[in-house]
N, C-alpha and C positions, 0 to 999 in steps of 0.2 A: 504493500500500500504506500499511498507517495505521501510522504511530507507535507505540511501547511506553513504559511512563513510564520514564527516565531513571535506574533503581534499583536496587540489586545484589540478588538474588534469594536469600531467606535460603536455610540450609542447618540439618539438624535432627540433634537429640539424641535422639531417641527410638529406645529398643531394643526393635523390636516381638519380637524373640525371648525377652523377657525375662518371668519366672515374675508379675511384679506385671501389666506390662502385658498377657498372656492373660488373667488373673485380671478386671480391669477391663474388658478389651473383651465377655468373656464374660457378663457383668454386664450390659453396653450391649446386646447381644442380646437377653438376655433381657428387659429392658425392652421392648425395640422389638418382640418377639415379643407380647406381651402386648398392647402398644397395636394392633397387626396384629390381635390378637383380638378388641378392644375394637371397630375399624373393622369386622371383618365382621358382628359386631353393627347397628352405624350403620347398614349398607347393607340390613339387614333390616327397618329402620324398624319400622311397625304389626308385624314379624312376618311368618311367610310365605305365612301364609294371606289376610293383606289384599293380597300381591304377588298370587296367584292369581288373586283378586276382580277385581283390577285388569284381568292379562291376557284375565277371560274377557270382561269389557266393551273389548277391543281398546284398553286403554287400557296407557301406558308408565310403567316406573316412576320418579320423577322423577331418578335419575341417568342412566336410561335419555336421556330427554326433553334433559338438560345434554348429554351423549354425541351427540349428534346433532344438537346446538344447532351446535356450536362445531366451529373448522374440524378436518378430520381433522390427528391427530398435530401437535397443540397442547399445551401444558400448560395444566393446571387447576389454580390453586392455591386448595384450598379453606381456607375459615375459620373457625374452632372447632368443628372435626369431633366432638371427642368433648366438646362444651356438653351439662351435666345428668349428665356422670358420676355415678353414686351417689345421683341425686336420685330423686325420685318419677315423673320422666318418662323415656321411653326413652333410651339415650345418643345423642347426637345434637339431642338439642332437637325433632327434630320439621320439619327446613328444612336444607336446606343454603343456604350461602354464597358466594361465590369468587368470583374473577378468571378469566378466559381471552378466547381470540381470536375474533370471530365476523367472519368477512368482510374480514379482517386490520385490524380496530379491537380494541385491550384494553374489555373491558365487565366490568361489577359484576352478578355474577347472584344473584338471592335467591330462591329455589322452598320454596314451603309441598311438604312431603312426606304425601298423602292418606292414609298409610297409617297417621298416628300422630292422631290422635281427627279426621280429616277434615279437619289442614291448621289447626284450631283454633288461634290463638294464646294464650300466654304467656307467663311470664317470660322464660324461655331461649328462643325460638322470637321473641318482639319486641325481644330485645336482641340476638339476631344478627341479625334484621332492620333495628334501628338502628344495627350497626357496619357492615352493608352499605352502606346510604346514606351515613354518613359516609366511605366511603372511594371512594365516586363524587363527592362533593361537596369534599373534601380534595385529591383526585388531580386534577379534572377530568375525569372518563370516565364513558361511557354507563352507563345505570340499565337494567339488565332483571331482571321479575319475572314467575316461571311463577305465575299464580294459580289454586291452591283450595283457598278455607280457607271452615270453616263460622264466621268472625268468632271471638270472644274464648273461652276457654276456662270455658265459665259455672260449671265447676264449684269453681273454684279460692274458695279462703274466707278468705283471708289468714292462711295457713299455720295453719291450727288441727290439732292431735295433735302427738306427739313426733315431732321429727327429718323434718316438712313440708315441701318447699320450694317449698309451693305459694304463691304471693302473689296480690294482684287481677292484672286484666289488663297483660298486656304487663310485670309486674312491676314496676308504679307501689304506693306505698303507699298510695293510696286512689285510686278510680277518678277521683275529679275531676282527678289528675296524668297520667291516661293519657290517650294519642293525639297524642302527641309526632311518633308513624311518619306521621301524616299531614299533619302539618305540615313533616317533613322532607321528603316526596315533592316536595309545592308548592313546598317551595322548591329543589330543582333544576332544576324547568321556569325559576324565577323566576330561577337562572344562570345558566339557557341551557345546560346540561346535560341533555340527552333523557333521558327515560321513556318504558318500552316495557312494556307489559304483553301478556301473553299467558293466554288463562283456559282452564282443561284442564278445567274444571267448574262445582262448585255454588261459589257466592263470595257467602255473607252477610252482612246488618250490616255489620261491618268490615272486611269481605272485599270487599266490594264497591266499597268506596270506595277499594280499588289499583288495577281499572281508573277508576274516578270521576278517579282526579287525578292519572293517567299521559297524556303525551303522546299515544301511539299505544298503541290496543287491536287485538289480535285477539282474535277468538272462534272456536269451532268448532262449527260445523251440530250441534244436537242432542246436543249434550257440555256448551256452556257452559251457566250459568245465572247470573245477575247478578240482584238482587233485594236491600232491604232488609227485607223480612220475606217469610217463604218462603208459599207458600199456608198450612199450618198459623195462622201468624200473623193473615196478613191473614184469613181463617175466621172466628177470635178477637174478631178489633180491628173489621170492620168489616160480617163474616157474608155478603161474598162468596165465592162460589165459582171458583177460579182451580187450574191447573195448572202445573208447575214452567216447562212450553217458551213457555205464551201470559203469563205475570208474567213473566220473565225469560229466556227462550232465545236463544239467539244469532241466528235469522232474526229476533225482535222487534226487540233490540236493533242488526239490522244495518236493519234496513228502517222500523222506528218512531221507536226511541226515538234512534239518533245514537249511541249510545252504544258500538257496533262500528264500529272503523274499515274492516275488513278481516275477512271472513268465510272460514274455513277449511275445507275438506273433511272433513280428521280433524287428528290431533297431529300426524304427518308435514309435511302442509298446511302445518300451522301455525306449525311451526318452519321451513321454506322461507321465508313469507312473511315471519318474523318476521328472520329473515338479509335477507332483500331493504331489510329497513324498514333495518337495521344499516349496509345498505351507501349509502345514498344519504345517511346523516347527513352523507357530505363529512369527517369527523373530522381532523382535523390539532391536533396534539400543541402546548402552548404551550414546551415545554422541549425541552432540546437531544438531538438524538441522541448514541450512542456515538462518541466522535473517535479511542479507544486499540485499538490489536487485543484483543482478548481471548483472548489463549494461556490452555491450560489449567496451571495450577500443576504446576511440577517433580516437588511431593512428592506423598506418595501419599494419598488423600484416605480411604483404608481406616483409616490410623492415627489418625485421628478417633476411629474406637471406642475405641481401649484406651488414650487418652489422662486421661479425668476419675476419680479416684477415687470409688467409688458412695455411701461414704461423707463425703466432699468435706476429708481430715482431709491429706491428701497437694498438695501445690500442683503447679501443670503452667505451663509457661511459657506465655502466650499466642500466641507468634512461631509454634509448633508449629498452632495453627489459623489464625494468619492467613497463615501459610505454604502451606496449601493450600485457602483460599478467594480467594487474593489473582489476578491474572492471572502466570502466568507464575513464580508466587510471590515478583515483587517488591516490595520495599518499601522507603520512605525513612523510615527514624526520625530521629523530632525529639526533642532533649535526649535522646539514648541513655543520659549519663552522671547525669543530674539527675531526682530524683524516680522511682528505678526501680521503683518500685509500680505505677507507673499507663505502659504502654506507647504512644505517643501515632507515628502515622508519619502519610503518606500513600499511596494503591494505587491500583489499578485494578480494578473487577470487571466482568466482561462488558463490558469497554471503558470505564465511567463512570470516571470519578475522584472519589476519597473520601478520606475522614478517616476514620484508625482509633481509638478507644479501647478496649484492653485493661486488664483485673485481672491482675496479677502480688502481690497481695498488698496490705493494707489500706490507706486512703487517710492518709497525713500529711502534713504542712501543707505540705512541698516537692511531695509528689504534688498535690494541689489546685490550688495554683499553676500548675504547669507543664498540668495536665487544664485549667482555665480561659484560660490563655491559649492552648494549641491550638485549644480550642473557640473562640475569636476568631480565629484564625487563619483557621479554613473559612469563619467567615461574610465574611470579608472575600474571599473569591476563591469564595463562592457554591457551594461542592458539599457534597453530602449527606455525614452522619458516620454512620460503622455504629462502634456499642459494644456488647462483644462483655463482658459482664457474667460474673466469679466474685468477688463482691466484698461480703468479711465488714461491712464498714463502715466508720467512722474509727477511728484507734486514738486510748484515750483514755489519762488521767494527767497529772501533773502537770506533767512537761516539753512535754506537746506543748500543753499547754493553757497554758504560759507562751508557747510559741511560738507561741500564735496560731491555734491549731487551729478555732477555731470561726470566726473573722474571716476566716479562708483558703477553710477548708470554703463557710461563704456567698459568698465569691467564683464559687468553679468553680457553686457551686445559682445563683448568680445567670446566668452564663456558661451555664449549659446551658436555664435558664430562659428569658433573652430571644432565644437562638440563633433564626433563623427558616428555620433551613436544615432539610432532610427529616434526622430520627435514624430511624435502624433499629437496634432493640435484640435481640440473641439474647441469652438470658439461657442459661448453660453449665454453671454449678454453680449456689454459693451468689448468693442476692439480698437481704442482708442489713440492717437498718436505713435510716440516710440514704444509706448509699452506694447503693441500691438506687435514690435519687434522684439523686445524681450522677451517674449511671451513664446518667442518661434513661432510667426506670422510664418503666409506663406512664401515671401519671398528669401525666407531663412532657410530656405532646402530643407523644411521638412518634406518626412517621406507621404504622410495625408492632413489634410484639413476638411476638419467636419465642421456644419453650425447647427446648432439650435434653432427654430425659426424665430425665437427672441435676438438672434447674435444683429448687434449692429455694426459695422465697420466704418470706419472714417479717420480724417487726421484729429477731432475734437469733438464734442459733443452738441446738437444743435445749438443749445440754447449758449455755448461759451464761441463757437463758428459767428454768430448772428451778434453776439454783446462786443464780442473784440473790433466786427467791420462798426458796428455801432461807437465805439468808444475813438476808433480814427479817425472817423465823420467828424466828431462834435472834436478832436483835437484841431484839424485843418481849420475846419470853422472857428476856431479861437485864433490859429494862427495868424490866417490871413484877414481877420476881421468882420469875415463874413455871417450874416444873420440863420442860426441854425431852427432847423422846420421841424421841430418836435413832431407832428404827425407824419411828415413824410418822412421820418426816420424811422416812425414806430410801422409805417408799412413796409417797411425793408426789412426790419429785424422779424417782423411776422410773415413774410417771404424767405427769407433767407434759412428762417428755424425750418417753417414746410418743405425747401427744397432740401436741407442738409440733415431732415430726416428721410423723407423718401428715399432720396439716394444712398443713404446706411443701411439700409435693410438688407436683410438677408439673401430675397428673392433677388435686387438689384444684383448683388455681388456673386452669389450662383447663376443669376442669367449669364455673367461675363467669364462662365466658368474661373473663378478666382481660389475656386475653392474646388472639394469633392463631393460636394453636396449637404441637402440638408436633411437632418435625420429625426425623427422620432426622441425625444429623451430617453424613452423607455429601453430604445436600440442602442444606446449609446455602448452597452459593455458588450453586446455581439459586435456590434462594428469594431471595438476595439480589438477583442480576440480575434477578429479574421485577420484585421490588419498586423495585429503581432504574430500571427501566423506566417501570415504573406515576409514582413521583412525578416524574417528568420531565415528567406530562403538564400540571404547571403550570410557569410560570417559576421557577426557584430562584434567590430572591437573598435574602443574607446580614442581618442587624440592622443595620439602620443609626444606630441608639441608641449603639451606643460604636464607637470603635475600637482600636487594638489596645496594650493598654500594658501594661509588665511588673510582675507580683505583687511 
C-alpha cells in the first residue's frame, strides 16, 4: 500500500449556510451555466445543417471521430474550447484541441472541424493548433491530427472594418511570418516524438502538408483527398484535366504516390487502425509515476462555488481551495507565521507531490521573499509547483519601497523565472499587474493555465485603471490652468471602469486563447492530476543555476 504525505489535513471556515456564500455560489452557476451555453454552441461548429451534410455522406462529426478515437470512459481534457468568443468566427475557432488516452498512451489530438469554412485555417484555429504541438513537444507525448482543412482561410485581409478579428493566415502579421505549424510538426519527428495523421477528406495547400510531415498517415478509400492545388487549380495553372480521387485520392496516394501509409475502409476503419498505429509506438513515460495514494480530500469540493466573490472586493482564504484539491486535504505549510500574503506548503495531488502557491492578499516584500525562496525550495527536490492565483499585485508606497519592494519583488520574478520545474497556474479571481507575473502568468512558461470563470486578468483593477487616468486629468488641469469638468470626468471614469472590466474577464482572455481554458471549480483537482500526469512525461529536474539561500 502506498504512503500519504506526512501532513495534518486542514480543516475549514466556510459557512456554506451563510446569506453571502448562497449569494456567491449562485453567481458561480450562473456563470458556468452560460459557459455550458457557450459549449453547446462549440459542439455545433459550421451549424447544424453542415452536421447533417456530414451524416448524409456517412461521415462523423469531429467530436464524434475524438469519441471513438480514445479508449472508452477516459477523460478528455480539451483546450480552449470557447477560442474566438465574440470574434468574427464561430466560438470554438473552428478545431478542437486536447489530451486523452488512446491505447493507454496520453496523446495530443488536434482535429480541423469541417463544418466551420471546410477545416480552413486561421488565427484562432492555427494558434490552437500551435499550443497543441507545443504541449506534445513540452510534455513528451504522441502528436495526433484528424485532417480536413481546405489550407488557409483566403478570405481573411488583415483585419480591415470595425471590430475585425480577422488577421493573414494562421494569424501571422504578414504572411511571410506564417507557417511556423509546419515547422513545428518537423520538429517533433526530429525528437523523436511521433506524428500521426489521419485524413477524413479534402486537405489543400496547407492542409496537405499535415499529412506531408507527419510520421504515419492514414487515409480513407474514397473520402481522402490530398493535393496541393485541387483540379480547379491545376485546370488554371496548367489546362489539365484531372478529378478530385485520380490528383489526390486515397487508392493514388496508397498505391502511387507513398504518401498513405495505411488505407482505411471508412472513419471507423480509420480510427481502429489509427489506435493500432498508437499502440505499437512502445510509449514509456521519461518521469516518475505517482509514489503517494491519492485519497480524495476530506472537504467538500461543492464549497468551491460559493467561495470567490463575483465581484473579487471580499478576500477568501486560499487553505479553503487547496483544502479540497489537495489529497486527503493534507498539507504542510512553510513559514505559516512569515509573509502571510503569499500561502506557500507542500501536497499531494492524485498521488504527485507539489509545491503550493496561494494569494491571501497582495505581494510585500516579506511575501516575495518567502514566494522566492519556496520557489527554490521545489526546484531543489525536483517537483512541479501549482499556483493557485487571486492576486491584486504588489503593494506600493513609500514604506514598502524603503523596504525594498522592488529588489525583493525581482527576486521571487527572478525565482519563478529560472524555476525549470512544471508550474501549473489556475488563475481564481483577480490576475492583477506584476503579480500576475509572480504568480507564473502565462507568459512565465508555464507548462498550463486554467481560470475560474471568476478569474479576471489585466494590468490593475477597474476601478484603480479609471481613478489613476482620472487623477492625471485633474493634474494637467491644475497645471496648465485649465477649468476641470467634474461631470465629464465622472463619464470617463464610468466608461473606462465598464471597458477595463469587460475586457478582464475570463471569456475575453480564453477567447484570445491566453490561457487553456476555463474550468468548472469542482474540476479543478482532475484537471490538475491529468496535467501532473501529462508533465511527468519528461524528467522533472529543478534549476541548477542557484541554490537555495535566504532573502
Amino acid at each position: 500500500m502506498k504512503n500519504t504525505l506526512l501532513a495534518p489535513a486542514l480543516e475549514t471556515n466556510i459557512d456554506n449556510q451563510s446569506e453571502e456564500f448562497n449569494q456567491y455560489k449562485k453567481s458561480m452557476l450562473e456563470k458556468l451555466d452560460g459557459i455550458e451555453d457557450l459549449l453547446d454552441f462549440v459542439e455545433l461548429g459550421g451549424g447544424m445543417h453542415h452536421h447533417e451534410r456530414l451524416a448524409a455522406r456517412g461521415k462523423m462529426s469531429v467530436r464524434d471521430r475524438i469519441a471513438n478515437f480514445l479508449d472508452p470512459d477516459t477523460p478528455f481534457l480539451e483546450i480552449s474550447s470557447l477560442a474566438a468568443y465574440a470574434s468574427d468566427y464561430p466560438v470554438g475557432g473552428g478545431a478542437v484541441a486536447g489530451i486523452g488516452i488512446v491505447a493507454g498512451t496520453e496523446v495530443v489530438i488536434f482535429a480541423n472541424d469541417p463544418t466551420v469554412l471546410a477545416g480552413a485555417m486561421h488565427a484562432y484555429s492555427g494558434k490552437k493548433w500551435t499550443r497543441a504541438m507545443e504541449i506534445s513537444r513540452v510534455n513528451k507525448i504522441p502528436y495526433v491530427q484528424f485532417v480536413e482543412s481546405a489550407g488557409g482561410d483566403l478570405r481573411m485581409g488583415g483585419g480591415k472594418g470595425k471590430g475585425s478579428s480577422r488577421g493573414t493566415i494562421l494569424g501571422a502579421g504578414h504572411f511571410a511570418e506564417s507557417g511556423r505549424t509546419f515547422y513545428d510538426v518537423t520538429e517533433l519527428s526530429k525528437l523523436r516524438i511521433p506524428t500521426v495523421s489521419i485524413v477524413f477528406g479534402s486537405s489543400t495547400a496547407g492542409g496537405a502538408y499535415q499529412p506531408g510531415m507527419s510520421d504515419y498517415n492514414i487515409f480513407i478509400k474514397k473520402q481522402s483527398k490530398v493535393f496541393l492545388g485541387g483540379p480547379p487549380l491545376v485546370k488554371m495553372a496548367t489546362g489539365e484535366e484531372s478529378d478530385d480521387e485520380t490528383l489526390g485520392g486515397g487508392q493514388m496516394h496508397a498505391e502511387v504516390s507513398g504518401l498513405a501509409d495505411y488505407l482505411a475502409e471508412d472513419e471507423m476503419d480509420a480510427l481502429r487502425i489509427g489506435r493500432e498505429v498508437v499502440s505499437h509506438l512502445n510509449w514509456r513515460k521519461e518521469g516518475k509515476e505517482p509514489k503517494l495514494r491519492p485519497d480524495e480530500p476530506t472537504l467538500d469540493t461543492e464549497d468551491l462555488l460559493g467561495l470567490v466573490d463575483p465581484d473579487l472586493k471580499r478576500p477568501f482564504d486560499v487553505r479553503e481551495v487547496i483544502g479540497r484539491i489537495a489529497d486527503g486535504s493534507r498539507f504542510e505549510e512553510f513559514k505559516p507565521l512569515f509573509g502571510p500574503t503569499i500561502v506557500c506548503g507542500f501536497a499531494s495531488i492524485h498521488g504527485y507531490t507539489v509545491g503550493i502557491l496561494g494569494n491571501n492578499g497582495p505581494i510585500f516584500p516579506d511575501t516575495a521573499s518567502k514566494g522566492a525562496h519556496f520557489v527554490q525550495l521545489c526546484n531543489q527536490i525536483d517537483i512541479p509547483i501549482v499556483f493557485l492565483q487571486n492576486i491584486t499585485g504588489f503593494v506600493v508606497g513609500k514604506d514598502y519601497e524603503r523596504a525594498g519592494q522592488i529588489k525583493r519583488g525581482a527576486q521571487f520574478l527572478n525565482s519563478v523565472s529560472n524555476s525549470t520545474v512544471p508550474h501549473l497556474t489556475i488563475i481564481l479571481g483577480a490576475s492583477y499587474g506584476a503579480g500576475t507575473y509572480a504568480m507564473s502568468g502565462r507568459a512565465f512558461d508555464n507548462k498550463f493555465t486554467f481560470l475560474w470563470p471568476t478569474a479576471k486578468i489585466a494590468v490593475m483593477g477597474p476601478q484603480q485603471i479609471a481613478g489613476v487616468m482620472s487623477i492625471v486629468r485633474r493634474a494637467r488641469a491644475a497645471r496648465t490652468g485649465e477649468k476641470f469638468d467634474e461631470k465629464e470626468d465622472a463619464k470617463m471614469v464610468a466608461f473606462a471602469e465598464k471597458a477595463q472590466e469587460e475586457g478582464s474577464l475570463a471569456l475575453r482572455a480564453t477567447s484570445a486563447i491566453s490561457d487553456d481554458g476555463i474550468i468548472d471549480p469542482r474540476d479543478t483537482r482532475t484537471v490538475l492530476g491529468i496535467c501532473l500526469s501529462l508533465v511527468n512525461g519528461r524528467n522533472i529536474e529543478g534549476a541548477p543555476g542557484y541554490g537555495v539561500y535566504r532573502l
